[in-house]
N, C-alpha and C positions, 0 to 999 in steps of 0.2 A: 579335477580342475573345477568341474559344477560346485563341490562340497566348497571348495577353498575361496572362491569367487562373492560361496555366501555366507562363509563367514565372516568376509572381510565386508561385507554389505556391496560389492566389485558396483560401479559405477559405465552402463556400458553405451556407449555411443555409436548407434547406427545408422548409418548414413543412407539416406534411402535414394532414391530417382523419383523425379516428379510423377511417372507414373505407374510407379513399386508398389504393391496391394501389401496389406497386413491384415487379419485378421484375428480378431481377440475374440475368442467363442470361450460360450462356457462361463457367462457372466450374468450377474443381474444388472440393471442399470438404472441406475440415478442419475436422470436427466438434466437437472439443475433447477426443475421446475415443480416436479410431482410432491406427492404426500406419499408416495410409496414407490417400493423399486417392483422394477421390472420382474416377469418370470422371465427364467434361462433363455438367454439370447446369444447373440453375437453383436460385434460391430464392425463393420469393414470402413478402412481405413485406406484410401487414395491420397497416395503426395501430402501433402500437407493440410488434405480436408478429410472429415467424414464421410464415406458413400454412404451409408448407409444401415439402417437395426434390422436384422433379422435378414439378413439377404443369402445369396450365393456367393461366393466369390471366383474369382480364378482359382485354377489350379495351379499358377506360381504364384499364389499368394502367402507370404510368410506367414505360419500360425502360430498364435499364441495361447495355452490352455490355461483361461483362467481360473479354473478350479473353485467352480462358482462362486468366487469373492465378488464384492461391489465392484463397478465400472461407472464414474465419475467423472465430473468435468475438475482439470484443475483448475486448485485455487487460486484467488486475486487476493492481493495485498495491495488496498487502496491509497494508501500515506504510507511512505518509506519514504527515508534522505539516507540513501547511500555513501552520501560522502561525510555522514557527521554520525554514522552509526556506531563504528569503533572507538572511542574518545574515550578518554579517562575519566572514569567517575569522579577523580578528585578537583578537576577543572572544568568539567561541563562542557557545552557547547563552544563560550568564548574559546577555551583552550585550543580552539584549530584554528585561532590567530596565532598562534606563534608554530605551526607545524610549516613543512616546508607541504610542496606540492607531492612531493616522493612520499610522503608519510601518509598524505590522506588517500591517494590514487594506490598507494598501497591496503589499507584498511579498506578500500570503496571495494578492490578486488576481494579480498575475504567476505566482506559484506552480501555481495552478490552472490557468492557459491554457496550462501547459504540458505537461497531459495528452492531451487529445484529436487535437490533432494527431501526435503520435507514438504513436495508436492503443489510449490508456490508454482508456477506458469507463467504468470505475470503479475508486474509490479507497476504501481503509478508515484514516481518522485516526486516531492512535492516541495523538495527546495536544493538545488545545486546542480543537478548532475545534466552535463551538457550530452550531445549526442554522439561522445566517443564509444563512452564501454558499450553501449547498442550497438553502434556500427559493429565494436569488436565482436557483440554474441550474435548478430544478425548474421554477420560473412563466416561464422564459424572457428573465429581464433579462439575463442571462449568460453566458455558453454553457462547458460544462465535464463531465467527469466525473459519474456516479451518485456518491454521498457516502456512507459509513457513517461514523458519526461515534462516540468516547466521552465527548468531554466533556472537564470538565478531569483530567486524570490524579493519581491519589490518590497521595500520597505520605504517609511519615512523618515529623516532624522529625527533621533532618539524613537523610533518604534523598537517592533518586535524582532527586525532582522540587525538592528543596528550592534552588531560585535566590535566593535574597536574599542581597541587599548584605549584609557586615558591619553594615553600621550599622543594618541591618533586624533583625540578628538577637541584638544586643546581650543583647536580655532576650526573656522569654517571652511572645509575645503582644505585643509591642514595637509592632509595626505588620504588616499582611499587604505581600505584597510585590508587584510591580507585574504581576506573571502570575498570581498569584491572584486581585488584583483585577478583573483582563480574565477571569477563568475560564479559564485556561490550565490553570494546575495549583491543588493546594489540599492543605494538608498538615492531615493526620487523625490521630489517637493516639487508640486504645482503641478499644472493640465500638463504641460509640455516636456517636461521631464517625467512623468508618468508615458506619456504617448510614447518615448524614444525606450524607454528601460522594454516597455511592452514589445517596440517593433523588434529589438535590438534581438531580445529573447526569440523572437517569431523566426527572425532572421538566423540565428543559428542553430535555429531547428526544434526549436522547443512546441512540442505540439498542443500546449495548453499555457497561460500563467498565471502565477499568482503572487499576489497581494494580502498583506497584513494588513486587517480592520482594527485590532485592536492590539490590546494586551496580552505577555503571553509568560510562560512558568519558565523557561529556558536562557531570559534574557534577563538584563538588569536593569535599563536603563528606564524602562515602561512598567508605570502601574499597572495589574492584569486588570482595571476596571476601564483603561483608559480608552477614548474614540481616537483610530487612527487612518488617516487620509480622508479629505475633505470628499463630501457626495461626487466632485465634480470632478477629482483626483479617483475614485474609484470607477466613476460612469467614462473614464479616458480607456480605463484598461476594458474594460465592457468593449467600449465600442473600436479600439484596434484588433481586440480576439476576433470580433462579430466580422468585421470586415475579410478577415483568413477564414471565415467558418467554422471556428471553434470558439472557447468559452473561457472566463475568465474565475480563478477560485479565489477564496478568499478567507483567512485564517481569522477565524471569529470565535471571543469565548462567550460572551454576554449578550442579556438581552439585546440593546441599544444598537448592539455591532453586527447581530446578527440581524434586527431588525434594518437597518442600513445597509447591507447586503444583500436581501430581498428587491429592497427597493429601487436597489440599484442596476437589478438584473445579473448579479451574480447564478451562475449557475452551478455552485459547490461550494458547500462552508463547511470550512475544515475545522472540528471539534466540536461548538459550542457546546461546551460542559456546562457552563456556566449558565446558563438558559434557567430562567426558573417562573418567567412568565406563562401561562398557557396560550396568548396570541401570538409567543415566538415561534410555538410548536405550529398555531394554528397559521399562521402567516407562511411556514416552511412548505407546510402539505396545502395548500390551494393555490401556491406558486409553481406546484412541483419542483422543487429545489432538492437537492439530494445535500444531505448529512455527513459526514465521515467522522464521529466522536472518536475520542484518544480513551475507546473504556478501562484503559487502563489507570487512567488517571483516578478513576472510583475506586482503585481495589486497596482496601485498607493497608495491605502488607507495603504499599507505597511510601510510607512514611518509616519502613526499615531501611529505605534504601540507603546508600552511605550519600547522597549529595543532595537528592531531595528531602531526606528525614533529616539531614540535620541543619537545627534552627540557626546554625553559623553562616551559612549560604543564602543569599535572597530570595531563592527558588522556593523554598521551603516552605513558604509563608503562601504564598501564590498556590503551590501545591494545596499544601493542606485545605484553601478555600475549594477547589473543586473536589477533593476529596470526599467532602462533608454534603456537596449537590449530590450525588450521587441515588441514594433511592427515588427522590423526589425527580430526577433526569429523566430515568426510565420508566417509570408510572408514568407522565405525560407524554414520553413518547410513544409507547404501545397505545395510550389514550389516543393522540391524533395519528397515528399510521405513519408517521417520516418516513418518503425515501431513505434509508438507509446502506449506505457501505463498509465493508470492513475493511476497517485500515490500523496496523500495530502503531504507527509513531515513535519507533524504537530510535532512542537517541543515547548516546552514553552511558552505555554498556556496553561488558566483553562479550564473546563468542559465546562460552557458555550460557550466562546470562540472560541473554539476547533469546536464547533460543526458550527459555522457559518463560520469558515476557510475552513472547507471540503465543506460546500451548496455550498458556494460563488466559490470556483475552478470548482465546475460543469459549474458554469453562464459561469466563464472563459470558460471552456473548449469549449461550445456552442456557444458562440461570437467568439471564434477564429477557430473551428474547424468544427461545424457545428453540430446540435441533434446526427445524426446520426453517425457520427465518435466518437464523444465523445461516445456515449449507446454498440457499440463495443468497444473503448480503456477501459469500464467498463465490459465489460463482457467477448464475445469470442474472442479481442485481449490479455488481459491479462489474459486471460485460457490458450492460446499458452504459454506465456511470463514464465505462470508456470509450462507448460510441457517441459520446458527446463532443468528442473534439472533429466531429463530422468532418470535412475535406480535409483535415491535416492528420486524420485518423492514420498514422502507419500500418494498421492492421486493420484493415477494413471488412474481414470477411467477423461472423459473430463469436464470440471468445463467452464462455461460462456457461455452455448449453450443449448437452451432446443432439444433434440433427444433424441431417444431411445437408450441407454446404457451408460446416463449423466447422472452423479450425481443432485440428486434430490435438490439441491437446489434454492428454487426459490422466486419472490417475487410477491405480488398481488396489483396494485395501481391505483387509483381514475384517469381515465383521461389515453391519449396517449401519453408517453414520448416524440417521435418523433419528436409530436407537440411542447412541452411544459417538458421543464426540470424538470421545479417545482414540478412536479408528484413525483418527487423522491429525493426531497429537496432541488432545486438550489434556493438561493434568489439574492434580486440585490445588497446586498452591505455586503462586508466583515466586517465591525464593525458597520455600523451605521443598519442594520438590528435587529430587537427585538432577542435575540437568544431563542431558544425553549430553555424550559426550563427541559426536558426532552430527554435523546436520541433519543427516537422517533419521527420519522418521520410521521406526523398524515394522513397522505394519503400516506404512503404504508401500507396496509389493514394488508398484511398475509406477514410473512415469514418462509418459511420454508428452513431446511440444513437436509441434508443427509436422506430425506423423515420425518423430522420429523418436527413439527411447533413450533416455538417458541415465536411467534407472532399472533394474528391473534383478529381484532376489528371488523369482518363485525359486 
């Protein structure tokens, strides 16, 4: 049964007691912090937290021999949109205007099962997804990643969120479009329609939101150069986050946008590729502001894609400008130090697809960044990233760091990350790679969330 379990890669879920021991001995460990792993240790595991490295345990405590492989905090994936990941390449983004609700709530459920086995833990949404499929993996109906979630993303008409049809968009107010109606997105103009989309979001549970500054590769209706929502429209959403205790993001490709989100007390700008000033970088790090770049959008093989490579589509054009940023991106960034998180931004692609878009951003992240910053922008910098939504934090114990009183989720994998990516899925080429054909990642062994394992092939 052991043999057949792992050949099949078996997927197993154990259901523990709040005060059920486990015990993983037999490991080195990668903290989330160090420059080096541990000598052979153990880590004892209580309910849903860490007790403790190097301890005793009970003697009903369940053991696990890790067979001195790495022991790791799992990964974060900083930018996901769950609801707009499976799409057809040939229609993009818009195309889930014309989907019903059963079509995308089906895709969002594949979408998700495709974290945990390749060792994600947690996910931060960054455009749609309201507080059901949490509830569902929170109570246990379904098994998947920790959730932070924004809500529907605030646009202004004709911005970055604005998806409707022509015939949606005829007149003013004509009709909402079929992503607003699902609470995908929702487009806001002026202080007081910013202030309602904001509470509205707050209101149904959204533990962060966000806000489109500018232009963006996805959409049609907006130049990627162009400024969107007024200081005064962006400092609305500022101050109803501030007021819940959390924080307000904001999707920025360019200097100008990125610079207008500093200043406006944004606490998270999502991509700026487009960055090529060195005051944007320098403006970023002496705000402390944290980053989440779309590195995928640098990687040359980007322009084979079938929707952004081809010149027939608007995307394209938009594309290929951040494309071409790219060296010059990350020279100033390693120059001024950005807060940094890792987030894929996987939008419109299949399953297979999908899963070689995220390996392949790790390779990035590692040729540009180095093992080790990148193994932190996955784990205990983008734990910070998600203790920013402070009182509305779901998860408030620390997430991306193995220590005592961290949430227990963790991963177990063949080999030293430090050394070598691949341990945790990087390959060298964004399409021309064979893609697993499976979400698993077949060398990370074990994973486990919240002390419990959902994985596990030793």
């Amino acid at each position: 049964m052991r043999k057949l379990c792992a050949l099949l890669l078996c997927f197993i879920l154990s259901e523990v007691q709040a005060d059920e021991a486990t015990l993983i001995d037999n490991v080195r460990v990668w903290d989330g912090l160090s420059e080096m792993l541990s000598e052979s240790t153990n880590v004892l595991v209580i309910g849903d937290q860490i007790k403790g490295i190097g301890v005793d345990a009970p003697k009903s405590a369940v053991r696990i021999d890790g067979g001195g492989r790495t022991l790791m905090p799992g990964l974060i994936d900083a930018h996901v949109h769950i609801n707009l990941q499976f799409l057809d390449s040939s229609v993009g983004v818009p195309g889930a205007n014309q989907m019903t609700w059963e079509e995308i709530g089906a895709r969002a459920r594949d979408a998700i099962a495709e974290f945990l086995p390749s060792g994600f833990t947690t996910v931060r949404d960054l455009c749609g997804t309201g507080p059901g499929l949490r509830n569902l993996i929170d109570s246990g109906f379904i098994s998947g990643p920790r959730m932070y979630i924004s809500g529907a993303c605030i646009s202004q008409t004709s911005g970055h969120a604005d998806f409707r049809m022509d015939s949606e968009a005829v007149t003013p107010n004509f009709g909402d479009s079929t992503l607003e109606r699902l609470g995908i997105t929702i487009l806001a103009d002026g202080v007081d329609e910013v202030l309602k989309a904001t509470r509205n979001n707050l209101a149904r549970g959204a533990d962060f939101t966000k806000m489109m500054g500018g232009g963006g590769v996805s959409s049609d209706r907006d130049p990627i150069e162009s400024v969107q929502g007024t200081l005064e429209e962006i400092g609305a959403m500022v101050l109803a986050t501030g007021h819940y205790g959390t924080y307000g993001a904001m999707h920025a490709y360019h200097d100008r946008s990125v610079q207008r989100a500093v200043n406006a007390g944004i606490r998270s700008i999502e991509h700026g590729n487009l960055m090529v000033e060195p005051e944007s970088f320098k403006m970023v790090a002496d705000a402390d502001v944290w980053l989440v770049p779309a590195l995928g959008g640098f990687a040359k093989e980007l322009m084979d894609h079938p929707y952004y490579g081809n010149p027939a589509n608007p995307a394209h054009f938009k594309a290929k400008r951040v494309n071409d940023n790219g060296t010059n991106w990350v020279k100033l960034a390693n120059l001024y130090q950005i807060n940094m998180g890792f987030g894929t931004d996987i939008v419109v692609v299949g399953k297979r697809s999908s899963r070689n878009l995220r390996d392949y951003q790790i390779t990035q992240w590692g040729e540009s960044f180095g093992n080790l910053r990148t193994l932190k922008a996955m784990t205990s910098d983008n734990g910070k990233l998600m203790a920013l939504t402070g009182t509305k934090n779901p998860y408030p114990n620390k997430l991306g760091v193995i220590e005592p009183g961290a949430y227990a989720d963790l991963i177990l994998v063949d080999g030293n990350p430090l050394e070598d990516l691949a341990v945790i899925g990087a390959v060298p080429s964004m399409f021309k790679t064979i893609p697993r054909d499976t979400p698993s990642v077949p060398s990370i062994r074990l994973v486990m969330k919240n002390g419990v394992v959902y994985k596990n092939t030793l």
